[in-house]
N, C-alpha and C positions, 0 to 999 in steps of 0.2 A: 504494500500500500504506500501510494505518494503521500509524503508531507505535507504537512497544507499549515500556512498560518492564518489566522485572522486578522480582518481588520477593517474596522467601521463595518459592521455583519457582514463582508464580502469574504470569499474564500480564496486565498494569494497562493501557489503554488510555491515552494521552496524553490524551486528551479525560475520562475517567473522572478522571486524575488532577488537571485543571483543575477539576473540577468538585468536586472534593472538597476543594481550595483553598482555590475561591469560598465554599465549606460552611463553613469554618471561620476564613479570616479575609478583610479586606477594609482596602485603602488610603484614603487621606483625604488630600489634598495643599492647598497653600495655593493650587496650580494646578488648576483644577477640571479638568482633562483633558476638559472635559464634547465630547460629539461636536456641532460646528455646523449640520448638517443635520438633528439630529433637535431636538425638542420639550424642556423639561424632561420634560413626562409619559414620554414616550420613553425620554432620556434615561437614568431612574431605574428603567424596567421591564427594561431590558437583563441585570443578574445574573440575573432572575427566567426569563428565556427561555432562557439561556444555562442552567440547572438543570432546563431542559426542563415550565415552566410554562405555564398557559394564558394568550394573551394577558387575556382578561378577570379570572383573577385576580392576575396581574402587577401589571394598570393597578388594580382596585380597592388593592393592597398600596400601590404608589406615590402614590395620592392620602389614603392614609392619612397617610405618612410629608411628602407635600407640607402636606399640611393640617397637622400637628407642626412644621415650619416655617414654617408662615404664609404656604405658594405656592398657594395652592389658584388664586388667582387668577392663576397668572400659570403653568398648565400647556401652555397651547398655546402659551405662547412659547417663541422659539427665543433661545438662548444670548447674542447679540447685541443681544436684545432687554431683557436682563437686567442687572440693576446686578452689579458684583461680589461684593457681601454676596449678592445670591439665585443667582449660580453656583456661591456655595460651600457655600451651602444645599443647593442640587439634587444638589451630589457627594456631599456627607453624608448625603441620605438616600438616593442611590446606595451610597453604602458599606455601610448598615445595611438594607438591603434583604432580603438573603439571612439576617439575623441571626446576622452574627460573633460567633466565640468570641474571637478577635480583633480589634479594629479600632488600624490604622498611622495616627497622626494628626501630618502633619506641617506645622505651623503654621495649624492648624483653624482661628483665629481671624485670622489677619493680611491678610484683605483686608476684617474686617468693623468696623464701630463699635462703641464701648464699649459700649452697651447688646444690640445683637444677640451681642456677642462673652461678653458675661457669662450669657446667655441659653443660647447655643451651651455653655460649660461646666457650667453649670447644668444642663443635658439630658443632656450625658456624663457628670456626676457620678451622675444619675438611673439612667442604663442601665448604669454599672459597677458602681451599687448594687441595682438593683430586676433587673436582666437576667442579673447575674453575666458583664458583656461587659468583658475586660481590653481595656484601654485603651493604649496604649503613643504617648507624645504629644512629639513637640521643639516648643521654644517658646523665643524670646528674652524673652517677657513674665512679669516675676515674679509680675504679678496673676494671669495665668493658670493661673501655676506653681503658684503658692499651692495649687490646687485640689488637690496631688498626696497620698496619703496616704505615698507615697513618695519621695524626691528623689536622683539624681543626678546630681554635678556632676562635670562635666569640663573638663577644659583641658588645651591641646595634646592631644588625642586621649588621653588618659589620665585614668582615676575621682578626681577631688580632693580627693572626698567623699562621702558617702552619708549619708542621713536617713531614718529613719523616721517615721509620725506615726498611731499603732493600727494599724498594717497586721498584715496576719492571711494567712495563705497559705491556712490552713483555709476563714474563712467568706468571705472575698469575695475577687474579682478584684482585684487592685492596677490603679489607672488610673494611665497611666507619660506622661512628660513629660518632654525634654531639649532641649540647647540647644546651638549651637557651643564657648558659652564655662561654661554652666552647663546640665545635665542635670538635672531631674526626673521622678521617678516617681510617679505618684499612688497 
Protein backbone atom coordinates (compact mmCIF):
# COMPACT_ATOMS: atom_id res chain seq x y z
CA UNK A 1 0.00 0.00 0.00
CA UNK A 2 1.20 3.73 -1.02
CA UNK A 3 1.68 6.32 1.57
CA UNK A 4 -0.48 8.92 1.46
CA UNK A 5 -0.32 12.06 3.69
CA UNK A 6 -2.88 14.45 4.40
CA UNK A 7 -3.80 17.77 4.07
CA UNK A 8 -6.57 20.31 4.24
CA UNK A 9 -8.86 16.78 3.81
CA UNK A 10 -7.01 16.07 0.45
CA UNK A 11 -5.04 12.91 0.05
CA UNK A 12 -1.14 13.84 -1.02
CA UNK A 13 0.62 10.93 -2.28
CA UNK A 14 4.30 10.57 -0.64
CA UNK A 15 5.67 10.37 -4.11
CA UNK A 16 3.52 13.58 -5.25
CA UNK A 17 4.94 15.17 -2.24
CA UNK A 18 8.65 14.27 -3.36
CA UNK A 19 8.11 15.48 -6.36
CA UNK A 20 6.89 18.74 -5.54
CA UNK A 21 10.11 19.15 -3.34
CA UNK A 22 12.23 18.21 -6.14
CA UNK A 23 9.98 21.23 -7.86
CA UNK A 24 10.98 23.62 -5.64
CA UNK A 25 14.04 23.27 -4.04
CA UNK A 26 17.27 21.26 -4.53
CA UNK A 27 20.65 20.56 -2.29
CA UNK A 28 24.25 21.24 -3.34
CA UNK A 29 26.98 19.72 -0.93
CA UNK A 30 30.73 20.11 -0.89
CA UNK A 31 30.06 16.16 -1.13
CA UNK A 32 28.96 15.58 -4.43
CA UNK A 33 26.67 12.58 -3.40
CA UNK A 34 27.06 11.83 -7.19
CA UNK A 35 25.92 7.81 -7.66
CA UNK A 36 29.21 5.68 -8.98
CA UNK A 37 27.65 3.50 -11.29
CA UNK A 38 26.11 5.87 -13.27
CA UNK A 39 27.77 8.45 -16.00
CA UNK A 40 27.82 12.33 -15.10
CA UNK A 41 25.21 12.55 -18.13
CA UNK A 42 23.29 10.11 -15.98
CA UNK A 43 24.04 11.38 -13.02
CA UNK A 44 22.58 14.89 -13.79
CA UNK A 45 19.33 13.46 -15.63
CA UNK A 46 18.06 11.69 -12.55
CA UNK A 47 15.65 14.83 -11.00
CA UNK A 48 14.57 15.16 -14.47
CA UNK A 49 13.19 11.28 -14.43
CA UNK A 50 12.30 11.26 -11.15
CA UNK A 51 9.51 14.42 -12.38
CA UNK A 52 8.57 11.84 -14.74
CA UNK A 53 10.42 13.23 -17.89
CA UNK A 54 11.46 11.96 -21.06
CA UNK A 55 14.77 10.26 -21.17
CA UNK A 56 15.74 12.33 -24.27
CA UNK A 57 14.75 15.55 -22.89
CA UNK A 58 16.31 14.95 -19.56
CA UNK A 59 19.67 14.04 -21.33
CA UNK A 60 19.30 17.12 -23.86
CA UNK A 61 18.52 19.52 -20.36
CA UNK A 62 21.62 17.89 -18.68
CA UNK A 63 24.12 18.54 -21.48
CA UNK A 64 22.88 21.98 -21.45
CA UNK A 65 23.65 22.48 -17.83
CA UNK A 66 27.01 20.16 -18.49
CA UNK A 67 28.07 22.32 -21.37
CA UNK A 68 27.56 25.74 -18.56
CA UNK A 69 30.14 23.95 -16.66
CA UNK A 70 32.57 23.19 -19.10
CA UNK A 71 31.74 18.83 -18.86
CA UNK A 72 30.41 18.51 -22.16
CA UNK A 73 33.43 16.47 -22.58
CA UNK A 74 33.66 14.48 -19.89
CA UNK A 75 29.77 13.00 -19.91
CA UNK A 76 30.30 9.50 -20.24
CA UNK A 77 32.41 9.40 -17.41
CA UNK A 78 31.87 7.93 -14.46
CA UNK A 79 32.52 9.78 -11.17
CA UNK A 80 35.88 8.06 -10.47
CA UNK A 81 36.96 9.19 -13.43
CA UNK A 82 36.56 12.79 -12.58
CA UNK A 83 38.64 15.26 -10.66
CA UNK A 84 36.84 16.75 -7.61
CA UNK A 85 36.33 20.32 -9.01
CA UNK A 86 34.15 18.31 -12.04
CA UNK A 87 32.16 16.19 -9.31
CA UNK A 88 31.13 19.08 -7.92
CA UNK A 89 30.25 20.56 -11.19
CA UNK A 90 28.18 17.52 -12.00
CA UNK A 91 26.08 17.85 -8.46
CA UNK A 92 25.59 21.53 -9.24
CA UNK A 93 24.14 21.04 -12.31
CA UNK A 94 22.40 18.04 -10.71
CA UNK A 95 20.92 20.43 -8.20
CA UNK A 96 19.70 23.03 -10.98
CA UNK A 97 18.32 20.72 -13.17
CA UNK A 98 14.71 20.80 -12.19
CA UNK A 99 15.18 24.80 -11.73
CA UNK A 100 14.89 25.44 -7.90
CA UNK A 101 13.08 28.15 -6.28
CA UNK A 102 15.55 27.19 -3.82
CA UNK A 103 18.98 25.85 -4.15
CA UNK A 104 20.92 24.51 -0.30
CA UNK A 105 24.49 25.37 -1.00
CA UNK A 106 26.69 23.81 1.40
CA UNK A 107 30.40 24.62 0.80
CA UNK A 108 29.77 24.84 -3.37
CA UNK A 109 33.12 25.98 -3.65
CA UNK A 110 35.41 23.80 -1.38
CA UNK A 111 36.72 21.08 -3.27
CA UNK A 112 37.22 23.49 -6.37
CA UNK A 113 40.33 26.00 -7.34
CA UNK A 114 40.35 29.69 -7.04
CA UNK A 115 39.57 30.22 -10.53
CA UNK A 116 36.73 27.58 -11.05
CA UNK A 117 35.46 28.59 -7.45
CA UNK A 118 35.02 32.35 -8.57
CA UNK A 119 33.44 31.05 -11.67
CA UNK A 120 31.08 28.74 -9.80
CA UNK A 121 29.89 32.04 -7.65
CA UNK A 122 29.81 34.18 -10.44
CA UNK A 123 27.15 31.75 -12.09
CA UNK A 124 25.06 31.64 -8.62
CA UNK A 125 25.26 35.25 -8.48
CA UNK A 126 23.93 35.16 -12.33
CA UNK A 127 20.91 32.66 -11.51
CA UNK A 128 19.86 34.59 -8.11
CA UNK A 129 19.83 37.59 -10.36
CA UNK A 130 18.62 36.62 -13.88
CA UNK A 131 16.42 33.26 -12.44
CA UNK A 132 15.13 34.82 -9.28
CA UNK A 133 16.80 31.38 -7.60
CA UNK A 134 17.29 32.17 -3.77
CA UNK A 135 20.36 30.82 -2.83
CA UNK A 136 20.92 29.85 0.70
CA UNK A 137 24.92 29.18 0.89
CA UNK A 138 27.44 28.03 4.36
CA UNK A 139 30.81 28.84 3.57
CA UNK A 140 34.06 29.36 5.65
CA UNK A 141 35.42 31.44 2.64
CA UNK A 142 35.15 35.35 3.09
CA UNK A 143 35.91 35.62 -0.66
CA UNK A 144 33.03 33.64 -1.37
CA UNK A 145 31.04 35.23 1.35
CA UNK A 146 31.76 38.48 -0.09
CA UNK A 147 29.38 37.50 -2.95
CA UNK A 148 26.21 37.70 -0.29
CA UNK A 149 23.97 40.62 -0.65
CA UNK A 150 23.01 39.53 2.71
CA UNK A 151 25.40 38.27 5.70
CA UNK A 152 24.88 36.34 8.66
CA UNK A 153 27.02 35.70 11.38
CA UNK A 154 27.00 33.21 13.87
CA UNK A 155 28.82 31.99 16.64
CA UNK A 156 28.38 29.33 19.07
CA UNK A 157 25.03 28.47 17.21
CA UNK A 158 23.71 31.87 17.91
CA UNK A 159 23.03 35.33 15.15
CA UNK A 160 26.29 37.65 16.17
CA UNK A 161 25.31 39.78 13.56
CA UNK A 162 23.50 40.47 10.44
CA UNK A 163 24.24 42.73 7.27
CA UNK A 164 22.68 43.92 4.66
CA UNK A 165 24.18 45.16 1.27
CA UNK A 166 20.74 46.56 -1.30
CA UNK A 167 18.85 43.44 -0.46
CA UNK A 168 15.25 43.94 -1.46
CA UNK A 169 12.74 41.19 -0.50
CA UNK A 170 10.53 42.66 -3.24
CA UNK A 171 12.63 42.52 -6.44
CA UNK A 172 15.07 39.61 -6.16
CA UNK A 173 15.80 36.46 -4.24
CA UNK A 174 18.46 37.11 -1.48
CA UNK A 175 21.50 34.51 -2.29
CA UNK A 176 22.34 33.31 1.50
CA UNK A 177 25.67 32.16 2.66
CA UNK A 178 26.84 30.97 6.23
CA UNK A 179 29.56 29.47 8.19
CA UNK A 180 30.30 27.40 11.55
CA UNK A 181 31.95 30.59 12.84
CA UNK A 182 30.50 33.39 10.50
CA UNK A 183 27.19 33.01 8.45
CA UNK A 184 26.35 34.94 5.39
CA UNK A 185 23.57 35.65 3.40
CA UNK A 186 23.72 36.85 -0.01
Amino acid sequence: MEEQVFQSNQVIHVLDVAKLIIGIMAGYMKEHHLLPDFTALENVIIPGLIMGKSRNECEKRAKELLGIFGLMQRTTHFPTELSGGERQRVALARALFNEPAILLADEPTGNLDSIKSLEIMDLLKQLNKESNITIIMVTHEEEMASYASRTIYFRDGHIEDSLKKGFKYVESAPLVRSSYHSEKIL
